[in-house]
N, C-alpha and C positions, 0 to 999 in steps of 0.2 A: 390619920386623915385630917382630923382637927387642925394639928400642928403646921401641915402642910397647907392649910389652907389661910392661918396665919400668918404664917412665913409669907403668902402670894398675896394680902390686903397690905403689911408691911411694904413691899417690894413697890406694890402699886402707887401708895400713898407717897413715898418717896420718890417717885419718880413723879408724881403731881407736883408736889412740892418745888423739887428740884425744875422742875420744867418751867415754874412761876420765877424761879431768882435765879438771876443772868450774869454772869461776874466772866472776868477774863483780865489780861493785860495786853493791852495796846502796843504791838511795835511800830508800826508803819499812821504815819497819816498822811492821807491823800489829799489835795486841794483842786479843786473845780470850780472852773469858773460859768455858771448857769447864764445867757442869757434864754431869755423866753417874753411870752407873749401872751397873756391872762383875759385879755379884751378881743374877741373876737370879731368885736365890728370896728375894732382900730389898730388892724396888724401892721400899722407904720411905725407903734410906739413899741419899743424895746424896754425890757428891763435888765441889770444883771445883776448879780448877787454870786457870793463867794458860798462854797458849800463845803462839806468836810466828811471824808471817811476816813474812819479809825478800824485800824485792822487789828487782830490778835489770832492765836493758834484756831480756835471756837467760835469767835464770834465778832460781827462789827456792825459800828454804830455807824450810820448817815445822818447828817443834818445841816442844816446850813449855819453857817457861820458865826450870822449874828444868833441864833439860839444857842448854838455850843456856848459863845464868851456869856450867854446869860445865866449861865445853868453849869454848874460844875458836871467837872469830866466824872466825880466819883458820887456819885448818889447812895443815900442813905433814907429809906422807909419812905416816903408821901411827904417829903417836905418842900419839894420841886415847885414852881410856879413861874409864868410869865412876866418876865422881871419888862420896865418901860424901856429898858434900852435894849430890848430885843426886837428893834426892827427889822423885819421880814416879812416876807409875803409866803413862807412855810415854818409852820407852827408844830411842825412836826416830827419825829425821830422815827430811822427804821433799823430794826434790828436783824440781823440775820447770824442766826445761829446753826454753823455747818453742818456739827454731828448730828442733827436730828432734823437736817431737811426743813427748818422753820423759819419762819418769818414774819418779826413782828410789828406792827405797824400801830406807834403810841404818838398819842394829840393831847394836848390840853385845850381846853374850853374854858374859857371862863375861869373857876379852880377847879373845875370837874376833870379829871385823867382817863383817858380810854386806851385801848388796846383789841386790835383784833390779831388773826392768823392764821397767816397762807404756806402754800407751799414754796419753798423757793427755787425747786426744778419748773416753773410756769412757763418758760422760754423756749421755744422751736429753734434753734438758732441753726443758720447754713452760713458757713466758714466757706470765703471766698479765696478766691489767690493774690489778688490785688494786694501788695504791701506799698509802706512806705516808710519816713520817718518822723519822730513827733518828739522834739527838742536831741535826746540820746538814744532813743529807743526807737529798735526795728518792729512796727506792727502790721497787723494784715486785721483786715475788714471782714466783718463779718454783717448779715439781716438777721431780723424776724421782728416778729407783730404784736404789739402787747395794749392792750385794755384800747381797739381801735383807733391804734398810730401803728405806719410802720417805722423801723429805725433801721439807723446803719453804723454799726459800733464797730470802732480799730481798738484791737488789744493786742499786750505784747505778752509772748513767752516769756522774756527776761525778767517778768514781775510775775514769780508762778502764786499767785493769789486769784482764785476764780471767783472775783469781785468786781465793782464796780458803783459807778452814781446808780440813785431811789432805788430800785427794787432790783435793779440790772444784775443778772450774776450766770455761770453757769458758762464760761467761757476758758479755756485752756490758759489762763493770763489775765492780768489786769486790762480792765476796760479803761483807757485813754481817754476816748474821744467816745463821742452818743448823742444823737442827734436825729430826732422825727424828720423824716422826708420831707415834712412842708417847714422845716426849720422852725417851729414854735417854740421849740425846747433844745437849745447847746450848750451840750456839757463841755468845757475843754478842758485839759491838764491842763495845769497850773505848776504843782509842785508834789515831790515826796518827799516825806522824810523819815529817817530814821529816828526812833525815838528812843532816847538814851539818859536815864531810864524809862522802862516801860512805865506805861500808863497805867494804873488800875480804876479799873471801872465795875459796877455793877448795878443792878435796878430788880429792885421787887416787886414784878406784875401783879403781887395778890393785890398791890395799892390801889391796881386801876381796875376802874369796870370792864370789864370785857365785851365785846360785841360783835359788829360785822363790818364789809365794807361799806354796805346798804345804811343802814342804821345811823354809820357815824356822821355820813355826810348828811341824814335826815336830821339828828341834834345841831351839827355846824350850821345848818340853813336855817335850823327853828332858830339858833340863837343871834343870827346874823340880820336876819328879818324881826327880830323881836328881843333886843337885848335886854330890854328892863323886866320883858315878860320872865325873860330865862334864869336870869339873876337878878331878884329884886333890888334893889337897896338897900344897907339896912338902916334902923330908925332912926342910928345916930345920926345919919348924914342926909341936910336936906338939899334937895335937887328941884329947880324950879320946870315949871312945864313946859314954858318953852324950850328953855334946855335938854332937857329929856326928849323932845320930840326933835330939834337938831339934833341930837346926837343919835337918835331913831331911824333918822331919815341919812346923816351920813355914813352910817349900816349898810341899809341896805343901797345904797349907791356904791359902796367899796365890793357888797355883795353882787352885784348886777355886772360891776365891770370884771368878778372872778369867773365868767363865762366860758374860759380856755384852758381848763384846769386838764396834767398832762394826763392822765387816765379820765378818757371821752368817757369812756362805760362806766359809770357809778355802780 
């Protein structure tokens, strides 16, 4: 009994472990082209930005663009950070890992790394008959409703990967095209490719604090409203008061106009 009960803390611990570091190779990356709308009392002004999925057998990574080029494809321990030529208005990576149904949603802050995790069945989806086509591929449209947006997503058979742009998955085929009803958020193809050689990638959660979806956007808002409070300075470097307090104030003015952010429900 002993033994068997070793054998099941083993089994466990291992699978803790393994659950925390994430590794696969990359065949396919996807490109999508995001425009959206972050200003809610100024939905005349558009934004767009290039975004990226990386697919493999296990697992894929979403992120946008200028953070992929900041941040290599192959990660090694807590060495990762917000490099300045990582302009973007998403600061964030998600993972989805197929065999176990998970999904991992990591940000950096400041140098602080987080991670929370959902399930990635979250999607009601109703498969419509409506097809058409999108560059070479035959797709059909599908709805459902997530974090209080509805959407309307065209994916295709011919790409049997049941993936897609942010959190999107759970669809007989690659999702295309995604796009909220009131158009705040569109994702369009762009481009695929095959990648020859595969990509190897990997990231060790134990690096980052874990949390929730509550939580994270509570630290993002402390820190966004109060950046000197969140990360002091340190003593080498001196920073004048004025300066501090413009830079205070154009915080939370960047903060104020992220009003439109695409999951309404925090």
């Amino acid at each position: 009994m002993k033994q068997a009960y070793l054998i099941f803390l083993l089994i466990l611990f291992t699978s803790i472990c393994s659950a925390q570091k994430l590794s696969d190779k990359f065949e396919y990356k996807v490109i999508y082209k995001l425009t959206y709308k972050l200003d809610s009392t100024n939905l005349d002004e558009s934004k767009s930005e290039y975004m990226l999925l990386f697919t493999g057998d296990d697992l894929s990574k979403f992120s946008s663009r200028a953070k992929t080029l900041a941040n290599p494809i192959v990660r090694k321990g807590n060495t990762a950070h917000t490099s300045r030529e990582a302009v973007t208005d998403f600061q964030y990576v998600i993972l989805k890992h197929r065999l176990e149904n998970k999904l991992f949603f990591t940000r950096t802050i400041s140098r602080d790394q987080f991670y929370y995790t959902q399930e990635m069945n979250q999607f009601e989806w109703e498969i419509l008959p409506e097809k058409k086509k999108i560059k070479d591929f035959e797709v059909q449209k599908a709805k459902t409703s997530f974090a209080g947006r509805d959407y309307i997503a065209w994916f295709t058979s011919e790409i049997p990967i049941s993936d897609g742009p942010y959190k999107f998955s759970g669809l007989p085929g690659l999702i295309l095209e995604l796009e909220d009803t009131q158009q705040h958020y569109v994702f369009e193809f762009f481009g695929l490719e095959k990648l020859s050689p595969k990509l190897k990638y990997k990231i060790n959660l134990n690096q980052y604090a874990e949390t929730n979806k509550t939580e994270l956007y509570k630290v993002w808002k402390r820190y966004m409203e109060d950046p000197w409070g969140y990360a002091p300075i340190p003593d080498n470097i001196t920073i004048s008061a004025e300066t501090k307090k413009k830079y205070a104030e154009a915080f939370k003015e960047s903060f104020a106009k992220r009003n439109n952010q695409i999951e309404l429900q925090k």
